[in-house]
N, C-alpha and C positions, 0 to 999 in steps of 0.2 A: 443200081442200088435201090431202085426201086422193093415198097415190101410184097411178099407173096403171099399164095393162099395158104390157108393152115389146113391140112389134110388129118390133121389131127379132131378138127370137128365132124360133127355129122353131116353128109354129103348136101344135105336141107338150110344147114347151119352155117357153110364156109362161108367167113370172114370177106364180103366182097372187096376188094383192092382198092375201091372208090375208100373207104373207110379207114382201111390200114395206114393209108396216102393222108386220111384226116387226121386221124393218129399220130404222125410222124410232123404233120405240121402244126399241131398243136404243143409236140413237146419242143418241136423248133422254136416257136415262141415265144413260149415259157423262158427257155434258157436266153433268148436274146435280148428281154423283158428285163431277168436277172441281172444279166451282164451288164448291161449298158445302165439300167438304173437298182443296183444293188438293196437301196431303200426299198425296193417292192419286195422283199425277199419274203416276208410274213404273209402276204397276198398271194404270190406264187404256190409257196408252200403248200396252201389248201386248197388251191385248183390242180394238184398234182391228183390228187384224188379222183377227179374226174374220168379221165379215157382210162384206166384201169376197173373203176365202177360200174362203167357204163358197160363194157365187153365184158366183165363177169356176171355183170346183173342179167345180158342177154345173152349170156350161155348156160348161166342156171340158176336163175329168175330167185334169187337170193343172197344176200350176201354172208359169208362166208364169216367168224369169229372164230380167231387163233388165242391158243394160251400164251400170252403174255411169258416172254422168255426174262433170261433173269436181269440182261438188260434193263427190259424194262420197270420188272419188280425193283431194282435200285435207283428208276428214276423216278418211281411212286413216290419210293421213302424220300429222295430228293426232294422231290413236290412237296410232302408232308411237315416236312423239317422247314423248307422255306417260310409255308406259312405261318407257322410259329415264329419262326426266328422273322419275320418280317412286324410283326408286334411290338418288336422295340427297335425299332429302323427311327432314324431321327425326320423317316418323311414316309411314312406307312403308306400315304394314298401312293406315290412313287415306287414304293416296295411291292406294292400288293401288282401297280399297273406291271410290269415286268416279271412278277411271280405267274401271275394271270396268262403273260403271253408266254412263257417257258413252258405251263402246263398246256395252253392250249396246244403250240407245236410239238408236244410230247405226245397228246393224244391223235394227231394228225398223222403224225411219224408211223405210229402205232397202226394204224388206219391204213397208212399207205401199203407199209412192209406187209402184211397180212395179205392185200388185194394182189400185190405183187406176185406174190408166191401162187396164187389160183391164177394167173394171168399166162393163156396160150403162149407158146414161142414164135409165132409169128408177130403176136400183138405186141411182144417185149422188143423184135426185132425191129419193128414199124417204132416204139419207143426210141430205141438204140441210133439208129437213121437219127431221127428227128436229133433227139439230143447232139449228136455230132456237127450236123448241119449247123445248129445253134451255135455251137460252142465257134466253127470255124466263122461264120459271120459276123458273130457276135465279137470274137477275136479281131478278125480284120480290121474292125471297123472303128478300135479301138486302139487298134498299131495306129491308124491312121491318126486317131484323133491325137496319139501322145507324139508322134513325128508332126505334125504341124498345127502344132501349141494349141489342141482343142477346138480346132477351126470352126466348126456342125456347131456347137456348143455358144461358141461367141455370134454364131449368124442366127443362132435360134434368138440368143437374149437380145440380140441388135433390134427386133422387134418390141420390143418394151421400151417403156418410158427410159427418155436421156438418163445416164450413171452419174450418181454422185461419183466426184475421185475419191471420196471417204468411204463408198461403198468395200464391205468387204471381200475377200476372196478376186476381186475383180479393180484392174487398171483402167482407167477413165481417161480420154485424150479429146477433152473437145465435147463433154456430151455423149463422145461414144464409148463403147468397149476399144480398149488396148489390148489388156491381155487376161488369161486367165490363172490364177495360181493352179502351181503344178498338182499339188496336193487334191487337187476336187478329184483326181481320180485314183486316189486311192484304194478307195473302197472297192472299184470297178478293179484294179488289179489283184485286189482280197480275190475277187470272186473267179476271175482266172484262176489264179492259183491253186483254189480250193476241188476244183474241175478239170484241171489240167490234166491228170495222169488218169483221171476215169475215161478220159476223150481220149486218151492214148489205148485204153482200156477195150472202149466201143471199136476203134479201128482195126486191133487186134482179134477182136470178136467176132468184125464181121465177113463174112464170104464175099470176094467179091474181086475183081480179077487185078494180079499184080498193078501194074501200072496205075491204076485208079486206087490202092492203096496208097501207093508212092506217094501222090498227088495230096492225099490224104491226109499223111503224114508231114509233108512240106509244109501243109496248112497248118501245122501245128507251129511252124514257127514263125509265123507272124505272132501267135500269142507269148512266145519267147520274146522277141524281139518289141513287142509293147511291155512284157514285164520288165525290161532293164533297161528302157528310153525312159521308165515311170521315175519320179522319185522317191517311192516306196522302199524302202530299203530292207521292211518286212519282208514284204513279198518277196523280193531276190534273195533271202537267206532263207526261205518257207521253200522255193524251186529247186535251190543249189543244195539244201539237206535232204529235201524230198530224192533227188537225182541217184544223191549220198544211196540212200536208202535202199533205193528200187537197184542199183549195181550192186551192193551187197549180198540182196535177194538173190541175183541172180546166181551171185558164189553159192551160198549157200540161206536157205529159206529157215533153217536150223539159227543159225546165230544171229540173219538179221529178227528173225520175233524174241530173239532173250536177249537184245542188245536195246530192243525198243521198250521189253518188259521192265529193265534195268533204267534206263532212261525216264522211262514211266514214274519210275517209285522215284528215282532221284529227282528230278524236278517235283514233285509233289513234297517230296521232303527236307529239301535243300533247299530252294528257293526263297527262305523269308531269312537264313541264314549266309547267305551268298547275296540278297540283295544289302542286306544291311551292311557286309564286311567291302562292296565294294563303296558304298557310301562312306564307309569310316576313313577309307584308302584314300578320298576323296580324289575317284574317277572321274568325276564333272569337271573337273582343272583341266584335262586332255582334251586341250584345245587343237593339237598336234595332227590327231588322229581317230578320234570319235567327235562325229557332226552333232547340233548344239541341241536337236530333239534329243539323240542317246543322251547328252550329257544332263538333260532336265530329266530325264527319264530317272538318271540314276536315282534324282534329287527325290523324285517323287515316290521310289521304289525303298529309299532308307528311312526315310520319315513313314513314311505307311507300314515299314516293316517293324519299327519301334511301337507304333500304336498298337500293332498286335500282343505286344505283352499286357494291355486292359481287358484285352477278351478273350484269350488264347482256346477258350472251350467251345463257344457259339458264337464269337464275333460278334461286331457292331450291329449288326444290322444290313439287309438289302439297302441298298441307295441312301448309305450313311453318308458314305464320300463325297456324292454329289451334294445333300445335304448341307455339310461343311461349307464346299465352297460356293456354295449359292449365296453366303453373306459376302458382306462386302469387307474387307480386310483393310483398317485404318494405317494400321502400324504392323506390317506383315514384317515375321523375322525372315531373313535370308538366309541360305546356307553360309559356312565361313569360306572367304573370299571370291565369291559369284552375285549375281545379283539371279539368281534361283529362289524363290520362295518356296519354304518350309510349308510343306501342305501336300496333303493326299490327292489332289488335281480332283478334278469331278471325274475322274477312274485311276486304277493303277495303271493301264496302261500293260495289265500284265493280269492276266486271266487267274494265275494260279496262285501271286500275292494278292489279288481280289477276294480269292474264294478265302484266301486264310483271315484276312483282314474282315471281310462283312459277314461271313459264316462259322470262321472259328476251326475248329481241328477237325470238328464233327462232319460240315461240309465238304472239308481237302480231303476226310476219311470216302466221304459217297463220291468225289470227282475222282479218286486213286480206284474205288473198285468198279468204275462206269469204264472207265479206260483199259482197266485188265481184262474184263470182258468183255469190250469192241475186239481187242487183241485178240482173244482166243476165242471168236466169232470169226476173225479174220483167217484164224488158221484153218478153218476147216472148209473153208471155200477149194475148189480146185486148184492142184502143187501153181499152174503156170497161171494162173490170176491174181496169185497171194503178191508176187513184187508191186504189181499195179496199186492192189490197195494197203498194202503199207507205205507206200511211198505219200498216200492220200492220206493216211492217219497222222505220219511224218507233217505232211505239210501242216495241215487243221493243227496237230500240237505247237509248230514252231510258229504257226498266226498269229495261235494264242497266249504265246510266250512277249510278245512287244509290240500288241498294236492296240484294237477300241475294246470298250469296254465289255465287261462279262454278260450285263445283263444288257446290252442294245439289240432290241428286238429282230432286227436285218441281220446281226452278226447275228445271233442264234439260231433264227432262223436258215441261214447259209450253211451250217453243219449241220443242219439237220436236211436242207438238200441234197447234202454231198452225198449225204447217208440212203438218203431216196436212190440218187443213180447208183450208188455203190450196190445198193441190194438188186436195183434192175438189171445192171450186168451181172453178178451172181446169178441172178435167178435165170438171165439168158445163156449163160455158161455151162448150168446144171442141166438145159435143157437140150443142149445139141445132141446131133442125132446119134443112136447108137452105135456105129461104127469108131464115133472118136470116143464115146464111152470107153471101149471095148480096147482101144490104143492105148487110153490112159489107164485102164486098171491094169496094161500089160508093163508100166511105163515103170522105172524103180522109184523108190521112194523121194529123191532128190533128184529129180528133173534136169535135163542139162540146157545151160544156157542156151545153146547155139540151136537149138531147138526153138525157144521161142523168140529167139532174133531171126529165126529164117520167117517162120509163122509172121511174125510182125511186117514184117518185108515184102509179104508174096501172097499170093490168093489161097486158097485151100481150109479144110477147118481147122485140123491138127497135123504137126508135123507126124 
């Protein structure tokens, strides 16, 4: 699995292997950097720039400026729109900080995918490597940590000063650490999740002989097996829709992108209407059968969805919510019969009553057409890649649908990673060698499954 030479340079010019090797261990990482501490996501992001700058700069001693696709032109206007509408945020310095790091990861993003697309197919392959390596270490080690209660974690802090037992997130026995709340890795399961099917993606992609695929693939499920020891209950309904997703694909690639386009609009358009009726129904009672986070979630999702009738055109404001509950609540009302408090939490907890709530209709209108055209970006990648990365759009939506909040720098930054390896295997896709070209334009327009289940399975480029 080592990377090879690119014969594709000038014989003066090939890529020495000492490098490719640096390449691959730099995106290794990168992603294990991620994984295990998900808050560096914002730092990562722009050292992603790096080994693709560096090998374009020294293959043609410039760097390359793409026009800006329509993507991106609607994440401008996003951009543009925030910073007005961050003007009357009831904590502007807090609006602009998070408006600040959207645009900067926007321009990053921008920067990456461009370098990408000029970036050899050995240099993307030595990327591919890396990243997978990442993913399975970084998995492992991560199973391990959620099977025995954080172990690495509590022996790191055991070096710090004795615990209060008042301390939070952390159980105190004596002075020491007891245990760790299950929840600190949440986030770290976010980020599985978000990478899982592109690392199914890279294994699929790469050449490289049966049995050491296999192995490959095993390793995937150690990162299965950490997301459902977690108590993330996101994440396990983000893998098991994702799953949903990519088996659909496989039927047909035809109705799962109008089943997602369809999904797309209805949750941008349902959602402030579906959360308020399950409020009314007063869902937070279902003590039976929804755990006591969903059951506050509701709380927090009917009250936030009522406020939206004050601003229904441009919203509160960026970082209103937070705002709110930054004061201290003497006489908080409750919902009726919970002891839930009435209040917008310092987020919804819900990416897309966020956007309607601090942005208004005008923002849900620019988050509704950034997502139609991730979708029909998606479609045009090659027939047997599309399952992979819809199953990745899939997840990043349903993340967004019940977990932190819209503007925390880590979580934006994390989809806009996802987005990085998603174009890197595309662009490694687009670049294999002519002969499987040559197979696939023979190939019919709906691709048959069993084709790239073998492909997935066994060495070779294309079935």
């Amino acid at each position: 699995m080592c990377p090879s030479e690119d014969n594709s340079f000038p014989r003066a010019m090939r890529p020495p292997t000492a490098m490719l090797r640096l390449t691959s261990a730099w995106t290794m990482f990168g992603t294990i950097v991620y994984l295990v501490g998900p808050l560096a996501a914002p730092i990562v992001l722009p050292l992603c720039v790096v080994a693709p700058a560096a090998w374009h700069w020294a293959s043609a001693r410039r760097i390359a400026v793409h026009r800006p696709s329509a993507i991106f032109v609607v994440l401008a206007l996003a951009g543009l729109y925030l910073l007005i509408n961050g003007t009357w945020s009831l904590s502007p310095s807090s609006a602009y900080s998070e408006i600040g790091c959207f645009l900067g990861f926007a321009a990053a993003l921008y920067i990456i995918l461009g370098l990408l697309r000029e970036t050899k197919a050995p240099v993307l392959r030595a990327m591919a490597i890396g990243f997978i390596a990442g993913m399975l270490l970084g998995g492992a080690f991560l199973c391990f940590e959620a099977f025995s209660q954080q172990v690495v974690h509590r022996l790191l802090l055991s070096y710090h000063a004795p615990w209060d037992a008042t301390a939070p997130h952390v159980s105190a026995q004596a002075g020491a650490i007891g245990s760790l709340a299950p929840y600190l890795l949440n986030r770290n399961m976010t980020a599985l999740v978000l990478l899982f099917w592109l690392s199914a993606l890279a294994i699929y992609l790469l050449d490289v002989p049966r049995r050491r695929k296999t192995l490959l693939l095993l390793g995937l499920g150690l990162i299965v097996a950490a997301i459902f020891k977690s108590e993330h209950g996101t994440s396990k309904i983000a893998l098991l829709g994702a799953t949903a997703s990519f088996a659909l694909a496989l039927l047909s690639l035809g109705l799962a992108r109008r089943l997602m386009v369809v999904g797309w609009i209805a949750t941008m358009l349902l959602v402030v209407p579906m959360a308020s009726l399950a409020y009314t129904k007063q869902l937070y009672l279902a003590t039976s059968w929804l755990p006591y986070s969903a059951r506050h979630r509701i709380v927090i999702w009917g009250y936030t969805s009522d406020q939206i009738a004050k601003a229904p055109l441009l919203g509160a404001g960026v970082s209103t919510a937070r705002a709110l509950n930054d004061k201290d609540d003497v006489h908080p009302v409750l919902a009726p019969g919970s002891t839930f408090r009435l209040t917008t939490g310092w987020h919804s907890h819900n990416a897309y009553l966020q956007t309607w709530y601090e942005t208004g209709a005008v923002g849900a209108l620019l988050l509704l057409g950034i997502g139609l055209l991730v979708i029909r970006a998606l479609a045009g990648v090659r027939a047997d890649v599309q399952p992979f990365l819809y199953a990745t759009f899939v997840s990043g939506a349903l993340m967004a649908g019940s977990s932190f909040s819209l503007w925390a720098p880590w979580f934006v930054a994390s989809f806009c990673l996802a987005a990085v390896f998603a174009s890197l295997l595309s662009e490694l896709a687009s670049r294999q060698d002519h002969s499987a070209d040559a197979v696939a334009s023979q190939a019919p327009p709906h691709f048959q499954s069993s084709d790239l289940l073998t492909r997935l399975s066994a060495g070779g480029r294309h079935p």
